[in-house]
C-alpha positions as CSV (number, residue, x, y, z in Angstrom):
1,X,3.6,29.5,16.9
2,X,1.4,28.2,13.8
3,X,0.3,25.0,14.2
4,X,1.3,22.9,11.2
5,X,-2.0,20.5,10.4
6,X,-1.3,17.2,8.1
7,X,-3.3,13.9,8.3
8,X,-0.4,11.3,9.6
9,X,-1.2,9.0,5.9
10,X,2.6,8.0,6.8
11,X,1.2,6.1,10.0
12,X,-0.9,3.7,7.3
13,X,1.8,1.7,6.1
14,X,2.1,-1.1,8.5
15,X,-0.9,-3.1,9.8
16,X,-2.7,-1.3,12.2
17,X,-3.9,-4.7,14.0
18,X,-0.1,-4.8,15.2
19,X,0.4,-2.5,18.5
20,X,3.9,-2.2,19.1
21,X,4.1,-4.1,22.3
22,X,7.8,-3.6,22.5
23,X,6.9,-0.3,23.4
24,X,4.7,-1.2,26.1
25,X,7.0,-4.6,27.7
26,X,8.1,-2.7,31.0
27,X,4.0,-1.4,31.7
28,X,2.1,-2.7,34.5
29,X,-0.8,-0.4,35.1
30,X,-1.9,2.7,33.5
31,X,-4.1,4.4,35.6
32,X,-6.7,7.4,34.3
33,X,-9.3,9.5,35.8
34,X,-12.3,10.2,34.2
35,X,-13.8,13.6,34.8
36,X,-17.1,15.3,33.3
37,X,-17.0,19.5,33.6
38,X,-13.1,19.7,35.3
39,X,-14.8,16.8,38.3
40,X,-13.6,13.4,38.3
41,X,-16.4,10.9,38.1
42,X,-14.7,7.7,37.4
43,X,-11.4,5.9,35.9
44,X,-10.2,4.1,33.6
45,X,-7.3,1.4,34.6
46,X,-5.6,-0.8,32.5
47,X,-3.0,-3.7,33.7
48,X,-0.7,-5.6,31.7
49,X,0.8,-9.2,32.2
50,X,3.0,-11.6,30.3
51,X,3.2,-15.3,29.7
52,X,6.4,-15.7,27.4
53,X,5.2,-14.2,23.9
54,X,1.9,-13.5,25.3
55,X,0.7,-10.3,26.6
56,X,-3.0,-9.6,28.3
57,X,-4.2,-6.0,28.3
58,X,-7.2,-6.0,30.8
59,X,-9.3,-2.9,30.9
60,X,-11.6,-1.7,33.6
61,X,-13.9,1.2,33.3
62,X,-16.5,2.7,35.7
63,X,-18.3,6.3,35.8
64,X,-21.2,7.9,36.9
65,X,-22.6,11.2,35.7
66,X,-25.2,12.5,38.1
67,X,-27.7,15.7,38.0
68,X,-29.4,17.1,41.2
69,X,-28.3,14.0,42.8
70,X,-30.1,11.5,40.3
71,X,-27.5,9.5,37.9
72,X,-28.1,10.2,34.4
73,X,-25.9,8.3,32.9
74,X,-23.3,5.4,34.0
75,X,-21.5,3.4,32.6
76,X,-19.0,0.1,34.5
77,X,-17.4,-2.4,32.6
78,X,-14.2,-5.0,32.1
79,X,-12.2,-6.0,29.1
80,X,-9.3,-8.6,28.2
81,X,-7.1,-7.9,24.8
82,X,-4.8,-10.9,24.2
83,X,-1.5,-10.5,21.7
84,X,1.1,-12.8,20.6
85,X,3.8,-11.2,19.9
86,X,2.6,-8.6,18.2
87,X,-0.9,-9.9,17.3
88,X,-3.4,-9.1,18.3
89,X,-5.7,-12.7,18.6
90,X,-8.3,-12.1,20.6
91,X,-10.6,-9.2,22.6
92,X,-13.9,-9.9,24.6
93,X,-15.7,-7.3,27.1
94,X,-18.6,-7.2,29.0
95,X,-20.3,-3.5,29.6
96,X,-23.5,-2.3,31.5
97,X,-24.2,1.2,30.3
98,X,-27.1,2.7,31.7
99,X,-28.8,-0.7,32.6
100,X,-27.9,-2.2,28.7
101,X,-25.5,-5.5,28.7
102,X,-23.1,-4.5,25.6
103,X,-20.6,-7.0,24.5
104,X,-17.7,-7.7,21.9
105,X,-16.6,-11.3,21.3
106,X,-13.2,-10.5,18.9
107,X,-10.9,-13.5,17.5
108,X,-8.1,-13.0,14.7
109,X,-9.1,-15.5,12.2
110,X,-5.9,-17.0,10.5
111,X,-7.1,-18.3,7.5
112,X,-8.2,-15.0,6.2
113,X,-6.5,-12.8,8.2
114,X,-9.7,-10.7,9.5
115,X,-11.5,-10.3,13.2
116,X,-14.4,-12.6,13.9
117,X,-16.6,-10.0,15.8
118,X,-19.7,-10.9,17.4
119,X,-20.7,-7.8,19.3
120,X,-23.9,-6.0,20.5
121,X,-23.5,-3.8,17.5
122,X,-22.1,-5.2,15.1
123,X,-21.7,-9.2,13.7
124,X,-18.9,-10.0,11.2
125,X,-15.7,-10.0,9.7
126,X,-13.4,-6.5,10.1
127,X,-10.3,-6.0,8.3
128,X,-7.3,-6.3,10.8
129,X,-6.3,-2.8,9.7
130,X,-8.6,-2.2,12.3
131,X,-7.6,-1.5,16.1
132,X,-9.4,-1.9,19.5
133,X,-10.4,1.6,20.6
134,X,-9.3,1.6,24.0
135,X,-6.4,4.7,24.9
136,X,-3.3,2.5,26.5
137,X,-1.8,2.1,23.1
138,X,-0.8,4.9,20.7
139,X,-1.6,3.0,17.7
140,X,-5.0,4.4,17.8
141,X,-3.7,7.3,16.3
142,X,-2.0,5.1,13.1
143,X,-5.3,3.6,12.6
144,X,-7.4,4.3,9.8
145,X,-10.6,2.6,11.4
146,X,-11.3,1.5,15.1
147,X,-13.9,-1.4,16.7
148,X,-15.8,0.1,19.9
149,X,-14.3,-1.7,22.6
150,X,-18.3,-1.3,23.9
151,X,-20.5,-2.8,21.5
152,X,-17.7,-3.9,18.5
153,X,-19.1,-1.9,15.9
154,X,-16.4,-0.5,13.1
155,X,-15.9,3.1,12.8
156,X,-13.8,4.9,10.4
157,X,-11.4,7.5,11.6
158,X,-9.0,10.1,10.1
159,X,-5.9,11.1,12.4
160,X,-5.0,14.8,11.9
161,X,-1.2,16.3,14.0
162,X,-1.9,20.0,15.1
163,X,1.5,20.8,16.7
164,X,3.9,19.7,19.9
165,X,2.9,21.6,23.0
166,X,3.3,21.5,26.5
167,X,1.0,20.2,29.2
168,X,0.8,19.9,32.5
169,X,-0.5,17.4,34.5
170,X,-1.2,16.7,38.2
171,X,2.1,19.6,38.9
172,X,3.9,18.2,36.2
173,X,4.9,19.2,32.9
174,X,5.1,17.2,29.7
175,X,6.4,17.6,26.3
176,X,3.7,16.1,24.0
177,X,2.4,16.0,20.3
178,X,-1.5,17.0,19.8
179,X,-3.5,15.0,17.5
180,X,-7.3,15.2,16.5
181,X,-9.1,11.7,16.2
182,X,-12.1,12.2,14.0
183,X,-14.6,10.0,12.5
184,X,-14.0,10.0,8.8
185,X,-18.1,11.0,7.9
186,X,-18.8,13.7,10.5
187,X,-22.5,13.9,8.9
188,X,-23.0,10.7,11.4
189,X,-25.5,11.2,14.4
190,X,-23.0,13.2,16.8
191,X,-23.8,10.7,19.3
192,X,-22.0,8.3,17.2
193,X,-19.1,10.0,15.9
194,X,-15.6,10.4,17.0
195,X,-14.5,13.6,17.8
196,X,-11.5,13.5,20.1
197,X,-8.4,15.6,21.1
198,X,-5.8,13.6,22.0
199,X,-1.8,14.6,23.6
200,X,0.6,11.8,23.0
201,X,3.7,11.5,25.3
202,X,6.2,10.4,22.6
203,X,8.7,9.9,25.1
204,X,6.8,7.8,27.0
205,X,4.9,5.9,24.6
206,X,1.8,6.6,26.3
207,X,-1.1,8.8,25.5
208,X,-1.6,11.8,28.3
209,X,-4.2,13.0,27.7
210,X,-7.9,12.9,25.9
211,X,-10.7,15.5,25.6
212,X,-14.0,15.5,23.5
213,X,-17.6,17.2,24.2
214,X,-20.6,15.5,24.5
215,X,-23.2,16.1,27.1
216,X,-20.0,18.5,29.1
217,X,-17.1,18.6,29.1
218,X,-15.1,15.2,29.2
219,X,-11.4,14.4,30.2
220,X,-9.5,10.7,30.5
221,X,-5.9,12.1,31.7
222,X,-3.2,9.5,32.7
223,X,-3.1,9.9,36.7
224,X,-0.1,7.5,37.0
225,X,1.3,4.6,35.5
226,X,4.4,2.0,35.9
């Protein structure tokens, strides 16, 4: 079947700081492996809780990509997104990647309705169009721009559908819609650009899947979640 290709513009019309928490009120852990060249190296967990209107996405990360036994490349690290209501007020993390402290200190300004970022890469306002890239929410792919969840910086994105398919995961099957998550100038360094295939698991409101290529062959697939 021909895969129909269209950039999801109809996705822009709300503010993409917003991440439809309704969707995501019954979630306690979403729990991904991370695997480099079909072996899993790592995860990626992330664990939700509530305090009345308040909800607190924390993130944890951790991978290690070895050759001939030495480690080439690792990366371990922790982030908190807080939301009221819908919200999103505040995101801080804390990241050692290959022996570098990265950081991003986020806060929703209400005055002038931007993020207050002060981050290893980038210091300064950001539109609140702008989401956190991290992959429990689907509203990455509404997003017209994304702040690293790493090092804060802002990166511009275009969202592009290719077609429902079906997967299969762990023995199971799954109905799911296939986007492409690109950065909006792909004549940036490639070690800075977005270039991600992403399965979204309408049903579920959860994103199944993610692919990209960058030193291998990398995979973040959703393992289990409740």
């Amino acid at each position: 079947m021909k895969k129909i290709t269209f950039i999801l513009l109809f996705f822009l019309i709300s503010s993409n700081s917003f991440s439809h928490m309704g969707h995501y009120k019954n979630f306690n852990n979403i729990e991904m492996e991370i695997l480099r060249n079909g072996e899993v190296i790592g995860y990626n967990f992330y664990f939700f809780k509530r305090d009345g209107n308040n909800t607190t996405v924390t993130n944890q990360i951790k991978f290690t990509v070895k050759l001939f036994g030495a480690t080439v490349f690792e990366v371990e690290g922790y982030g908190e997104e807080k939301y009221n209501k819908e919200q999103l007020i505040s995101y801080e993390s804390k990241t050692r990647q290959n022996k570098k402290n990265k950081f991003v200190d986020l806060k929703y300004d209400n005055q002038s309705n931007k993020f207050k970022v002060n981050g290893s890469s980038y210091t300064g306002l950001a539109s609140d169009d702008n989401v956190i890239g991290n992959w429990w929410s689907h509203k990455i792919l509404q997003a017209s721009s994304q702040i690293s969840p790493i090092s804060g910086s802002i990166k511009e994105q275009v969202v592009t559908f290719l077609g429902k398919e079906t997967i299969i995961l762990y023995g199971k099957s799954y109905e799911v819609e296939h986007f492409k998550l690109q950065s909006k100038d792909m004549s940036i360094p490639e070690n800075k650009r977005l270039d991600f295939d992403i399965w979204y698991d309408k049903e579920n409101s959860i994103i199944r899947k993610v692919t990209y290529s960058r030193m291998g062959e990398w995979e973040y697939r959703v393992k289990e979640f409740n």
